[in-house]
C-alpha positions as CSV (number, residue, x, y, z in Angstrom):
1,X,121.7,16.6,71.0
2,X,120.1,19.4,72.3
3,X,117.0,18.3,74.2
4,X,114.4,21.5,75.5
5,X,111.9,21.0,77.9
6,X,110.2,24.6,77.2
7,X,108.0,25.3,74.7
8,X,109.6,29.1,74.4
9,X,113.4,27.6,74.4
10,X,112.4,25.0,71.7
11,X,110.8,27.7,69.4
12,X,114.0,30.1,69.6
13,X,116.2,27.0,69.0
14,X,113.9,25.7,65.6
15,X,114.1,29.4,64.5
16,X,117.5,29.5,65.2
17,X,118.7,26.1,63.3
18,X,116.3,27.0,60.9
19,X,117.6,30.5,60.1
20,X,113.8,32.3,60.4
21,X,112.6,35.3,62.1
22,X,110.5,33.8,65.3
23,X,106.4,33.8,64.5
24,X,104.7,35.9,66.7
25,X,102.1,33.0,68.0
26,X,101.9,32.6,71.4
27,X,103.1,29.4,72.5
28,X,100.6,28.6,75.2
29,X,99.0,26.2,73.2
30,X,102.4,24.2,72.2
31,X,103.0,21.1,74.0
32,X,106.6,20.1,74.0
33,X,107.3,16.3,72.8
34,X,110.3,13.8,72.4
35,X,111.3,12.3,69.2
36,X,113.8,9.4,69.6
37,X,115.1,8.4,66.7
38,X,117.1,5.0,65.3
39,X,119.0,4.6,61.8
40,X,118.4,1.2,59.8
41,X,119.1,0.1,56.6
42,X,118.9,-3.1,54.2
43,X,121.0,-6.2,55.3
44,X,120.8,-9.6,53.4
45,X,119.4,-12.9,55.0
46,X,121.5,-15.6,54.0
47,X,121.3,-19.2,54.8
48,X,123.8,-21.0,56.1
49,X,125.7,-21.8,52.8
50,X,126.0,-18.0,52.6
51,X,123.7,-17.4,49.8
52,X,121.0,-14.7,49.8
53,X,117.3,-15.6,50.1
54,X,115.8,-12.7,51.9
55,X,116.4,-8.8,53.0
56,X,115.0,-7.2,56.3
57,X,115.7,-3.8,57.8
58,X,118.1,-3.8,60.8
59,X,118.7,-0.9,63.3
60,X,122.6,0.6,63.0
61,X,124.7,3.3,63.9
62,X,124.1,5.8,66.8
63,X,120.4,6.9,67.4
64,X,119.7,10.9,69.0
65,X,116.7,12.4,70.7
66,X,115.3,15.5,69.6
67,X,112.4,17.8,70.9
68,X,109.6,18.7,68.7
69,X,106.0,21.0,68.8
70,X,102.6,19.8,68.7
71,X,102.1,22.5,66.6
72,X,104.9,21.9,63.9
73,X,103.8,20.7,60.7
74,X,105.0,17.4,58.9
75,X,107.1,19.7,56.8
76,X,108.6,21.5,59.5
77,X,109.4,18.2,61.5
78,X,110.9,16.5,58.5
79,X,113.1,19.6,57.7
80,X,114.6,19.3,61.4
81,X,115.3,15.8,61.4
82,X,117.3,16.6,58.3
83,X,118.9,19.3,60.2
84,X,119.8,17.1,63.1
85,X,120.7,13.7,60.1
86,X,123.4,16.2,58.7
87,X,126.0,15.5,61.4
88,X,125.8,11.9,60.3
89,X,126.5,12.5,57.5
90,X,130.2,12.0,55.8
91,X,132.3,15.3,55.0
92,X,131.7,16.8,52.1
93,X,128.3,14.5,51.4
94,X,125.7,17.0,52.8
95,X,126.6,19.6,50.1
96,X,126.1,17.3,47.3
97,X,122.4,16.0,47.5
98,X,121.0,18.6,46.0
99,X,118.0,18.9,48.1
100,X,117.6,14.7,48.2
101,X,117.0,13.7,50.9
102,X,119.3,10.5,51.8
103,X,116.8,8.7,53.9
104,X,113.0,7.5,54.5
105,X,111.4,8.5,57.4
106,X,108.9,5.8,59.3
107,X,106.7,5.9,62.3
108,X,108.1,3.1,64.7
109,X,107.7,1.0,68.1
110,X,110.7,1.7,70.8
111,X,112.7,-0.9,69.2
112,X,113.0,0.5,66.2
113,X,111.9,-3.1,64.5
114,X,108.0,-2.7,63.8
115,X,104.9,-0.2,63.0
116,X,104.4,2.2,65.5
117,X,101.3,3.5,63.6
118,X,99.5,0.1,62.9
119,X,98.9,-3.1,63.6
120,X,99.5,-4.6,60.1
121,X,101.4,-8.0,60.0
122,X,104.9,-7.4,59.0
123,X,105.1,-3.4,58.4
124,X,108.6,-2.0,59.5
125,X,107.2,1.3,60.1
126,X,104.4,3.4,58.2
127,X,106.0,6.6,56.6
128,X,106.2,9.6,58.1
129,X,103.5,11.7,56.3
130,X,105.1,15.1,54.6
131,X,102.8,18.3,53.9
132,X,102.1,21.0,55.6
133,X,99.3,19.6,57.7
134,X,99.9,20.0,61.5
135,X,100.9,17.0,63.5
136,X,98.4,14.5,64.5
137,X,99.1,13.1,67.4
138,X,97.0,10.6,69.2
139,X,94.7,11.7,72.1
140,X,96.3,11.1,75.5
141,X,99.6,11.5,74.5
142,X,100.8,14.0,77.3
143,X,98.9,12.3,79.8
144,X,101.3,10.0,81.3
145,X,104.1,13.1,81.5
146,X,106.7,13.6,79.0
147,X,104.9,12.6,75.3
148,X,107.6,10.3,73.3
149,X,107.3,9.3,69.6
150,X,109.6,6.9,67.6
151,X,110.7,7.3,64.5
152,X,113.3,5.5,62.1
153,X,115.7,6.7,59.4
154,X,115.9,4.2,56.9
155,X,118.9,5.1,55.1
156,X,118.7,4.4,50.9
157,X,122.6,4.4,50.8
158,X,124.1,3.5,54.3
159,X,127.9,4.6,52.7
160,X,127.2,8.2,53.2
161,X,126.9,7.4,57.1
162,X,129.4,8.7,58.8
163,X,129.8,6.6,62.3
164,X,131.9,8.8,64.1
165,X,130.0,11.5,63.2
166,X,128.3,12.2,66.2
167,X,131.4,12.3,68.4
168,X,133.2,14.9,65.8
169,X,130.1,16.7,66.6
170,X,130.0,16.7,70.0
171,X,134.4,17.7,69.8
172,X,133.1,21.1,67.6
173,X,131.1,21.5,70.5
174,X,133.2,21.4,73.1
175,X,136.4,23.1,70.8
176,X,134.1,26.3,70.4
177,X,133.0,26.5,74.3
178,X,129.3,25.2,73.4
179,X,129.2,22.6,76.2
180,X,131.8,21.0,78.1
181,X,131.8,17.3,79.6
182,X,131.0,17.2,83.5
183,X,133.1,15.0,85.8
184,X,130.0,12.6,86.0
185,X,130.1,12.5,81.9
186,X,134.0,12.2,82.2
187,X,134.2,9.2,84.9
188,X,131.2,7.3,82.6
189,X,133.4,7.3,79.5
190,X,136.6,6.6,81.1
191,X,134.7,3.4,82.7
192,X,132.9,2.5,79.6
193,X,136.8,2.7,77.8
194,X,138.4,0.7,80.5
195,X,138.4,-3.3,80.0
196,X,136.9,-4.9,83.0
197,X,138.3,-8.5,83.5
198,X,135.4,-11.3,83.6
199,X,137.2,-12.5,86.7
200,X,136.7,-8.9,88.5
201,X,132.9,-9.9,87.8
202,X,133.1,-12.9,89.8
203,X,135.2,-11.0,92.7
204,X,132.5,-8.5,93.0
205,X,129.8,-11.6,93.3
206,X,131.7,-13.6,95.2
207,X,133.0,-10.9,98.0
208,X,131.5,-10.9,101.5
209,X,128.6,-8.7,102.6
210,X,128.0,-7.6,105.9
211,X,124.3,-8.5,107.5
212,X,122.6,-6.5,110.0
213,X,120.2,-8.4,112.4
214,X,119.5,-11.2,111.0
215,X,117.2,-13.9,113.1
216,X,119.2,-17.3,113.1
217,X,117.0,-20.2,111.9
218,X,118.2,-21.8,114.8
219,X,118.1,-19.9,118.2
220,X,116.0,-17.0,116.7
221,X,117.9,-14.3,118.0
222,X,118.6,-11.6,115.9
223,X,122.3,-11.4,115.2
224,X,124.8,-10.0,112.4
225,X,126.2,-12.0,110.1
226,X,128.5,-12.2,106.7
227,X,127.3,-13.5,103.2
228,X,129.4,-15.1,100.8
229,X,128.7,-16.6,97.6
230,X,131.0,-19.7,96.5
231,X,131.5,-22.7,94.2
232,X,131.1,-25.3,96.5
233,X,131.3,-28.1,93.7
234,X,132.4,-27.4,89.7
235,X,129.5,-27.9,87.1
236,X,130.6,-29.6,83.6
237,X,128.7,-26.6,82.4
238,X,129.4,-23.3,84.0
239,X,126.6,-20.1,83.1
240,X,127.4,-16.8,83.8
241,X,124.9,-13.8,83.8
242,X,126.2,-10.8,83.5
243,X,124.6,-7.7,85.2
244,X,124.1,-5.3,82.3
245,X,121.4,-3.5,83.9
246,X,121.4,-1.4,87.4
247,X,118.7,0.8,89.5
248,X,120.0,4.0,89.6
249,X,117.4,5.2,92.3
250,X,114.9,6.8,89.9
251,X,114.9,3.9,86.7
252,X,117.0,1.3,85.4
253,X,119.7,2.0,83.3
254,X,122.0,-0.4,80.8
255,X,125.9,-1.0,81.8
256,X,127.6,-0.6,78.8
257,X,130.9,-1.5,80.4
258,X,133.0,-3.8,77.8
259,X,134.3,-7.1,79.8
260,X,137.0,-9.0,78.7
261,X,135.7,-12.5,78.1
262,X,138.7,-15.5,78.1
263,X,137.8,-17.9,75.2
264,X,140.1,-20.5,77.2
265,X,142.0,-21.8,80.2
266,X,139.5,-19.7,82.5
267,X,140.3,-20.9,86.1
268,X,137.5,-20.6,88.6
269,X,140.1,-22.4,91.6
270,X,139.7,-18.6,93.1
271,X,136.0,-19.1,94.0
272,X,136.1,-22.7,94.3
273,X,135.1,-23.2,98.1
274,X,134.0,-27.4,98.4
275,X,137.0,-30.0,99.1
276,X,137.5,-30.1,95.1
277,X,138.6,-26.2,95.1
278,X,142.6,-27.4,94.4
279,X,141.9,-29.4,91.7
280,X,139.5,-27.7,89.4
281,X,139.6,-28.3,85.4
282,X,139.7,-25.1,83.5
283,X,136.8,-23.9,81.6
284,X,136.7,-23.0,77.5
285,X,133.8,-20.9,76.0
286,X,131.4,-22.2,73.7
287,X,128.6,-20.0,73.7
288,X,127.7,-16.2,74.2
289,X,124.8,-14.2,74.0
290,X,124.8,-10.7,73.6
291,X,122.0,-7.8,74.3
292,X,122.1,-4.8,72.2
293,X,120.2,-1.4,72.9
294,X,119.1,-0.4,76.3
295,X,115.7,-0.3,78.6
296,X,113.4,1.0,76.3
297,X,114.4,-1.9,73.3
298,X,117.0,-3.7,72.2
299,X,118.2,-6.7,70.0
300,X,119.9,-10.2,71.3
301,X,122.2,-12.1,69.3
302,X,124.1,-15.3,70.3
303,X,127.0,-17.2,69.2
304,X,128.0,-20.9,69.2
305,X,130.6,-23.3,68.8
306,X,130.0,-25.9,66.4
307,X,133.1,-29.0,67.0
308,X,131.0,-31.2,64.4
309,X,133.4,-31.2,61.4
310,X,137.3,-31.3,61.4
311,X,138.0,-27.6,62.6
312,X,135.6,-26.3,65.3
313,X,133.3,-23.2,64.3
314,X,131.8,-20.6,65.4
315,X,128.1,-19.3,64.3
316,X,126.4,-16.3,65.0
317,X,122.7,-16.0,65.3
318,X,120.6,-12.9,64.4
319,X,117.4,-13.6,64.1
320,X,116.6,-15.9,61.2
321,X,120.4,-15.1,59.6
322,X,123.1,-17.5,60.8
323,X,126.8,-16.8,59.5
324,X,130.2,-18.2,60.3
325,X,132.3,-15.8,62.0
326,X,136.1,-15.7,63.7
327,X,135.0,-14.8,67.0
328,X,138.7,-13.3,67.7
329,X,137.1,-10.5,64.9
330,X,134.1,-10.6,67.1
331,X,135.5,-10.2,70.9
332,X,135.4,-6.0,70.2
333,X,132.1,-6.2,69.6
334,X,131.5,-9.2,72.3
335,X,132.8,-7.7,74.9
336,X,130.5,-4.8,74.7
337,X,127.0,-6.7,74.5
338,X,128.0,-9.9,76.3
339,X,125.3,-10.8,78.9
340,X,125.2,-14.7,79.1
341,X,127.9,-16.6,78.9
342,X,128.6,-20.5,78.5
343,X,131.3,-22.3,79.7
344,X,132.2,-25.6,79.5
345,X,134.6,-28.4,81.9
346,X,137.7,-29.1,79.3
347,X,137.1,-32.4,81.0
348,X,133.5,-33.6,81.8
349,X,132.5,-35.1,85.3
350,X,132.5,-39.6,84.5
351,X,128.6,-39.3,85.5
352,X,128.3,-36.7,82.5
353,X,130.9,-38.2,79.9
354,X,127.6,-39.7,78.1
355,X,125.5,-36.8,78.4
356,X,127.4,-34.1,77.3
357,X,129.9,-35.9,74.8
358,X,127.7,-34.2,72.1
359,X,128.6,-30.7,73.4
């Protein structure tokens, strides 16, 4: 959404969105802040034989960022987030709540999971106070540069959410002139939208890299040399770590680039570089986990093949909930969020046939 840095842009834009004439304060004493915001709403906790015991609050949909004023009131703040909620809404739902609003608002941590108000044991989030009292924000809180609050929107009916409609809003956008997507913007989503192969992964690890002077352990002399990673000798069980998460020269940023992840038959012979390269057993997936969110918070789940009854299963893990799942429903999703996964020999090494029958 539209972010402003400026205290003067910001004030035009709220009296803009707003529909009011602009106040004649000055606005040297406004101090421009960030307000990332999440969506979350009310799963069940079951237990494993599906039924419910429990309910928690768990971050979905697409978050945004908006810019606020120190010198807004709790009123005015809560009318702009419902400004800025609208485009989630679905069509034709934002002219029928008659003034209700279809969320709670709650002061969070970066993660969108806990208090970021208190320190009691267990609080999702203290709510966002309403009234027209001015904002009170902590002391210090432009000290460290750009001031950043978190907030959540805990939606009482998560139907009315509209998922896509964020990128609807960002095509009305575009369609009327507003903004247009940059070449940098443009190559990002085609790469996030292509399919990278898990064995393109291993190419890029495994390809040689060029050394400049590098002392020999041996004769000391500074010389150049090549680097290249290989399997000398294939493990029963076979870890991969994907890199999600890059220096862009400033900060880290997540790599949200889907992989495609082969539940069976996958064939490391490629990278294989010890005398057994020609004759190496294919691998078959049993386990994943997945990372969700990006540098400032996220959530990990994990999935897990269970071969202990007739027809092999597959859980997933989220937190306390465990479910059953068909993980070819899942691989959308999986190939997304993947960061670790866990391979296995389809037949084991004789020294491990004992320790690893169990797997």
């Amino acid at each position: 959404f539209e972010v402003q840095q400026n205290a003067q842009d910001l004030l035009e834009f709220q009296c803009k969105l707003m529909g009011i004439q602009q106040p004649q304060d000055s606005v040297d004493e406004m101090e421009v802040l960030m307000i990332q915001v999440c969506h979350r709403h009310v799963v069940d906790v079951c237990r494993p034989d599906g039924n419910t015991w429990a309910q928690r609050r768990e971050v979905f949909g697409m978050p945004f960022v908006m810019s606020a004023a120190s010198t807004w009131s709790y009123a005015t703040l809560h009318e702009m987030l419902m400004i800025h909620a609208r485009r989630y809404l679905k069509p034709g739902r934002g002219d029928s709540l008659d003034g209700q609003v279809p969320f709670v608002a709650r002061i969070v941590n970066a993660s969108g999971t806990t208090c970021g108000a208190c320190d009691r044991t267990n609080c999702t989030g203290c709510l966002l106070p309403k009234g027209s009292a001015r904002l009170r924000l902590r002391a210090g809180l432009f000290a460290s540069g750009t001031a950043k609050i978190y907030v959540a929107l805990d939606w009482v009916d998560s139907s009315v959410y509209h998922k896509e409609g964020y990128s609807e809003y960002l095509e009305s956008v575009r369609d009327e002139g507003g903004a247009e997507a940059s070449p940098e913007e443009a190559a990002t989503d085609a790469e996030a939208s292509k399919l990278v192969p898990l064995s393109a992964c291993i190419d890029t690890f495994a390809e040689s890299e060029e050394l400049k002077e590098v002392k020999c352990d041996k004769c000391k002399v500074a010389v150049d040399a090549t680097k290249k990673m290989d399997i000398w000798r294939e493990p029963d069980l076979l870890v991969l770590h994907i890199k999600r998460f890059h220096f862009s020269g400033e900060h880290f940023e997540k790599i949200t680039t889907p992989v495609q992840v082969p539940l069976r038959e996958l064939d490391v012979r490629s990278w294989m570089g010890g005398p057994t390269g020609g004759s190496c057993t294919a691998y078959d997936l049993y386990g994943v986990v997945c990372h969700r969110g990006g540098m400032s918070g996220g959530h990990y789940t994990s999935y897990c093949m269970n071969e202990g009854g007739k027809e092999p299963k597959w859980f997933k893990y989220n937190d306390d909930c465990v479910s059953i799942v068909d993980l070819e429903q899942e691989l959308p999703e999986i190939s997304k969020q993947c960061y670790v996964l866990f391979y296995r020999k389809q037949a084991f090494s004789s020294s491990n046939l004992i320790n690893y029958s169990s797997l």
